[in-house]
C-alpha positions in Angstrom: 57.9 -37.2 79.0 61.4 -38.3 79.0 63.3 -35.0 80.0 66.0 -35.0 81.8 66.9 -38.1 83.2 69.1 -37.1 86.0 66.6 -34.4 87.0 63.7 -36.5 89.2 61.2 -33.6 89.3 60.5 -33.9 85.7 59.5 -37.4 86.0 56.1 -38.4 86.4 54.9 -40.4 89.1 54.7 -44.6 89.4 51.3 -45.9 89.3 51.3 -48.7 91.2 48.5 -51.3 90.5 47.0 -54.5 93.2 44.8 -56.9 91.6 43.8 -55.9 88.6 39.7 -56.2 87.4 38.9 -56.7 91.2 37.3 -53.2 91.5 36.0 -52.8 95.3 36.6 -56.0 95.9 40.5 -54.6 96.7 38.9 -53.9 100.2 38.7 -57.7 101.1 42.5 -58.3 99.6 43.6 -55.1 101.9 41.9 -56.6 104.8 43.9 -60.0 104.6 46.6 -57.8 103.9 46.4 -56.2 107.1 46.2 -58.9 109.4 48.9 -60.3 107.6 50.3 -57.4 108.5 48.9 -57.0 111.8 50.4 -60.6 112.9 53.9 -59.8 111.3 54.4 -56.7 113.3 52.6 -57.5 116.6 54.5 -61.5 116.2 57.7 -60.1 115.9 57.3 -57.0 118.3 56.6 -60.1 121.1 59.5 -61.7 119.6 62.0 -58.8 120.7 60.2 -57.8 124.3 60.1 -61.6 125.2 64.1 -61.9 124.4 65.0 -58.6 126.4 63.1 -59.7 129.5 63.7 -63.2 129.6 67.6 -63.8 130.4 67.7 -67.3 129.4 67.6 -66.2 125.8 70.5 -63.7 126.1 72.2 -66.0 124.4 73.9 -65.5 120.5 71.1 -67.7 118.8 68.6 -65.0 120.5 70.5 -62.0 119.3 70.7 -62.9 115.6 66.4 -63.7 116.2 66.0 -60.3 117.7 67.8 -58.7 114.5 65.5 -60.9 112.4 62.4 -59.9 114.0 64.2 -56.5 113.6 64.6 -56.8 109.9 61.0 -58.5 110.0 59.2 -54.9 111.0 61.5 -53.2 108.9 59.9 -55.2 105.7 56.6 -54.5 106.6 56.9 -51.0 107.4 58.5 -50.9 104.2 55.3 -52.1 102.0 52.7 -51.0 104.4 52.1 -47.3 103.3 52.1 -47.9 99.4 49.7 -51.4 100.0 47.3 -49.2 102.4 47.1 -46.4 99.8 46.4 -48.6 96.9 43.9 -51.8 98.2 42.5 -49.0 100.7 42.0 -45.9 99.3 42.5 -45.9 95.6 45.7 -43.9 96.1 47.9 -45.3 93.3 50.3 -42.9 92.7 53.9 -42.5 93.9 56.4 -40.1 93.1 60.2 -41.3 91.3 61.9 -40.3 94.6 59.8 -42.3 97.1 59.6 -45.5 94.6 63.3 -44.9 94.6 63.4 -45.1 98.4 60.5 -47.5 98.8 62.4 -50.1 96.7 65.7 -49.0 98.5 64.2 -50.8 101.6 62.5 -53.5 100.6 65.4 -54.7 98.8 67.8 -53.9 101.3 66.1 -55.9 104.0 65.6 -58.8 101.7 69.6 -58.6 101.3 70.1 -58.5 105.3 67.5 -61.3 106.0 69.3 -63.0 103.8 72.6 -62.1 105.7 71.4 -62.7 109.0 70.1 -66.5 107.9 73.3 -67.3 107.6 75.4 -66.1 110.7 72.3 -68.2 112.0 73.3 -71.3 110.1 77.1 -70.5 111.1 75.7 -70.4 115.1 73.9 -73.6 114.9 77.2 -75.4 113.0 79.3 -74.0 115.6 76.7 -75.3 118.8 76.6 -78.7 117.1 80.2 -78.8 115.4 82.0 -77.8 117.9 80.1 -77.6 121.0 83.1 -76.9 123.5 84.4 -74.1 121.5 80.7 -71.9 121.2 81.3 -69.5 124.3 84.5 -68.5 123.2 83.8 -68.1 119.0 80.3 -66.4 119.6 81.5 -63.8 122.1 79.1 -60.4 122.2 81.6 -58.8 120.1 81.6 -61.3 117.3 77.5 -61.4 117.3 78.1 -57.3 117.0 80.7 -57.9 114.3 78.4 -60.4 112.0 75.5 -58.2 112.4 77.2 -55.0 111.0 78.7 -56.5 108.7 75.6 -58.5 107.4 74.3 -54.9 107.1 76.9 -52.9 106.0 77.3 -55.7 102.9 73.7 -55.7 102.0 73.9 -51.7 102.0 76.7 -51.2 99.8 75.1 -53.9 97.5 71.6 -52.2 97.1 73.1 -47.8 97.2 74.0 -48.2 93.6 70.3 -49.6 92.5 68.4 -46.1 92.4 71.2 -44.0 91.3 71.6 -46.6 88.1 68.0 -46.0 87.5 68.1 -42.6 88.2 70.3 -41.7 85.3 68.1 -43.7 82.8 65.1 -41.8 80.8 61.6 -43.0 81.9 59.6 -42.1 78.4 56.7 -45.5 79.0 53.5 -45.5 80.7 55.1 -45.6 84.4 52.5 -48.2 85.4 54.2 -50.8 87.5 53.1 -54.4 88.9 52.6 -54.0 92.3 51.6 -52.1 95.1 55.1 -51.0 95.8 58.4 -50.7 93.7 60.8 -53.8 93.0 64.0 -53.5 90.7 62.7 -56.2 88.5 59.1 -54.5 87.9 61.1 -50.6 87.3 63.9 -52.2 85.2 61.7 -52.9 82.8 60.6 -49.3 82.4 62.8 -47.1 80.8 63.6 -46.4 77.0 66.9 -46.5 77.4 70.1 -49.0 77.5 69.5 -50.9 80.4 72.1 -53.4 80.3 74.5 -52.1 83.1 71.4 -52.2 85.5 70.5 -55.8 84.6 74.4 -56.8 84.7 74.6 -55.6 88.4 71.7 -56.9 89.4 72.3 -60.1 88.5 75.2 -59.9 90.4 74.4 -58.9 93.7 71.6 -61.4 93.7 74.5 -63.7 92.9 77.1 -62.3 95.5 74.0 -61.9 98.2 71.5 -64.9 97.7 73.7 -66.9 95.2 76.4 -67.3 98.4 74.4 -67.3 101.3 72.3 -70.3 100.1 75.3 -72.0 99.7 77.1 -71.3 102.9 73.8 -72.4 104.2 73.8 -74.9 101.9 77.4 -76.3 103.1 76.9 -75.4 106.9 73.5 -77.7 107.1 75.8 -80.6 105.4 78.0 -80.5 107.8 76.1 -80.6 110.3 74.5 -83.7 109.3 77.9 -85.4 109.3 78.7 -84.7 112.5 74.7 -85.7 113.9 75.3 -88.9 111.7 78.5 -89.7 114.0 76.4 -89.7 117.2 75.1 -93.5 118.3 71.9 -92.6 120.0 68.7 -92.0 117.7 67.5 -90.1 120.2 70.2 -87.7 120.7 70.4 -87.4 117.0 66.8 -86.5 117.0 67.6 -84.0 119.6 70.4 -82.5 118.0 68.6 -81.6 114.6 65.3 -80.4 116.4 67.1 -77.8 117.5 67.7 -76.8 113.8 64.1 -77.3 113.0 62.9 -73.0 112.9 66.1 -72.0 111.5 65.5 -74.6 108.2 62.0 -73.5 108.4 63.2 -69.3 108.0 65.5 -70.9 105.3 62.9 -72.5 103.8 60.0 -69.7 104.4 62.6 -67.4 102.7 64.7 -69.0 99.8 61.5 -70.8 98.1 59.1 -67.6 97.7 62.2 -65.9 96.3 62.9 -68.9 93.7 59.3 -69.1 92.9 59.3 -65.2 92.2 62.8 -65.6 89.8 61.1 -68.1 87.8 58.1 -66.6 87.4 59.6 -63.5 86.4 62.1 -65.1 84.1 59.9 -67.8 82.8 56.1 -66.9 83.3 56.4 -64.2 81.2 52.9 -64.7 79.6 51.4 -65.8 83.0 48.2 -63.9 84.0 49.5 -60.6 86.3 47.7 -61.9 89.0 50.3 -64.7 89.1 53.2 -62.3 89.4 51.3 -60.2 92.1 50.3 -62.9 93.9 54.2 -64.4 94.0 55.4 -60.9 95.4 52.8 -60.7 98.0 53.6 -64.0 99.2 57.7 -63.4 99.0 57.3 -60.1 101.0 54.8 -61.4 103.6 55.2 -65.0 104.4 58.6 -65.0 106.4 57.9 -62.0 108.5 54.6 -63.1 109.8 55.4 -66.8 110.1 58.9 -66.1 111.9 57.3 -65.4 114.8 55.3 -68.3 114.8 57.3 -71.0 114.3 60.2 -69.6 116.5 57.4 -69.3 119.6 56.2 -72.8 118.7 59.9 -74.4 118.6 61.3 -72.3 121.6 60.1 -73.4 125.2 61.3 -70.1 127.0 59.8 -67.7 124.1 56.8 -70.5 123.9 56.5 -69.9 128.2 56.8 -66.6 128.6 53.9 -65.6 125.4 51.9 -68.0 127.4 52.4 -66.0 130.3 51.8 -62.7 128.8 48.7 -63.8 126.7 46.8 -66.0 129.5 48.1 -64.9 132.7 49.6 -68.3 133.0 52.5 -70.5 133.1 53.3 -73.5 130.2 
């Protein structure tokens, strides 16, 4: 069973699991999967047509939101063939080569949502910081610049994950967790030393979510010192509503992922459910309630869905 570990073709395939001891009942979870599904891509496909027709939102704030609604689809296409195949039609088994790739891109989005939350934080410190300076620091080319290199960090961070798996021998039951492939759930497969894999992963989730959070961290502190300094309530009120969907994405992202770490780390002899459910929510939560709460908080997004879906003006 082990063969040669640098030779994918002799490795059998991942069986991916859902919720175990359901039996047809998988049906009903697949179904609440889909509409989570269904409101994640249709939510964020909205998301992106309303910002390129409406040229009020042509704006830097709007172009980091189109990339997350961007990076949204991308995590739900992403999980979406592996989740149908298993809670839909029993299909439970994936070849090494497509867990590789499946956990390639789930991973690597998670990395550039990450990324793109905080050029997001550094656009709302710079609107609030330094109001007078924003057209001239968030120029088109600096929103291109941020973007590409959010995403060319997050890709040279996660290449190196399925080669460093690839070289290890696989010689356990290849059953994994989920209805998809995570490093944490195939790093625990092989018979092999697995030390250099856990070392780097722990530090890309350091270098990647350990920094981000606390740029975000920093960014949201300083922004509150300079709201504190203004006189009126109300225009302190004013200034920090506009941070409200931003926190929220922070929030919506960051906690799942904690909640998921500690499970993992601590929960160990929590039922599998627990660890399944975690995941789903991780993976699903921010993309379909991005949308949401950015059309709820946005008055020109918030006018124009009300035009398209009622035939109406807000």
């Amino acid at each position: 069973m082990g063969g040669n570990p640098h030779n994918s073709s002799e490795l059998p395939p991942f069986t991916l699991t859902g919720f175990s001891g359901l039996g047809t009942s998988q049906h009903y979870v697949f179904l609440l999967l889909g509409t989570l599904y269904t409101v994640s891509i249709v939510g964020n496909a909205l998301i992106l047509f309303i910002i390129k027709e409406e040229q009020s939102l042509h704006r830097p704030m709007y172009y980091f939101l189109s990339l997350l609604s961007v990076n949204d689809l991308g995590v739900s296409f992403s999980t979406l063939p592996t989740v149908l195949a298993t809670f839909s039609f029993r299909l439970q088994k994936i070849s090494f080569d497509s867990c590789m790739a499946q956990m390639f891109f789930i991973h690597l989005f998670s990395f550039i949502e990450s990324g793109i939350l905080l050029v997001m934080s550094f656009d709302r410190y710079v609107a609030i910081c330094n109001p007078l300076r924003y057209a001239t620091v968030l120029t088109g080319a600096c929103v291109v610049c941020m973007g590409m290199a959010v995403i060319i960090r997050s890709f040279c961070m996660v290449f190196p994950l399925p080669f460093l798996l690839k070289r290890l021998p696989f010689c356990k039951a290849n059953v994994l967790s989920h209805a998809y492939c995570l490093h944490p759930d195939l790093i625990r497969l092989p018979c092999g030393d697995t030390t250099i894999n856990n070392i780097y992963g722990q530090f890309i989730v350091i270098c990647n979510f350990g920094l981000d959070s606390a740029l975000i961290l920093l960014s949201y502190v300083l922004i509150l010192h300079s709201v504190l300094a203004i006189a009126s309530w109300e225009e302190r009120l004013k200034t920090l509503n506009t941070c409200v969907s931003h926190l929220c994405a922070v929030l919506m992202f960051y906690v799942p992922m904690v909640g998921v770490s500690m499970v993992a780390r601590y929960g160990r002899h929590a039922p599998q459910y627990v660890h399944t459910l975690m995941s789903l929510i991780y993976l699903f939560v921010p993309p379909m309630l991005n949308p949401i709460i950015y059309s709820i908080k946005t008055k020109e997004i918030r006018r124009r869905l009300c035009k398209i879906l009622l035939g109406t003006k807000f």
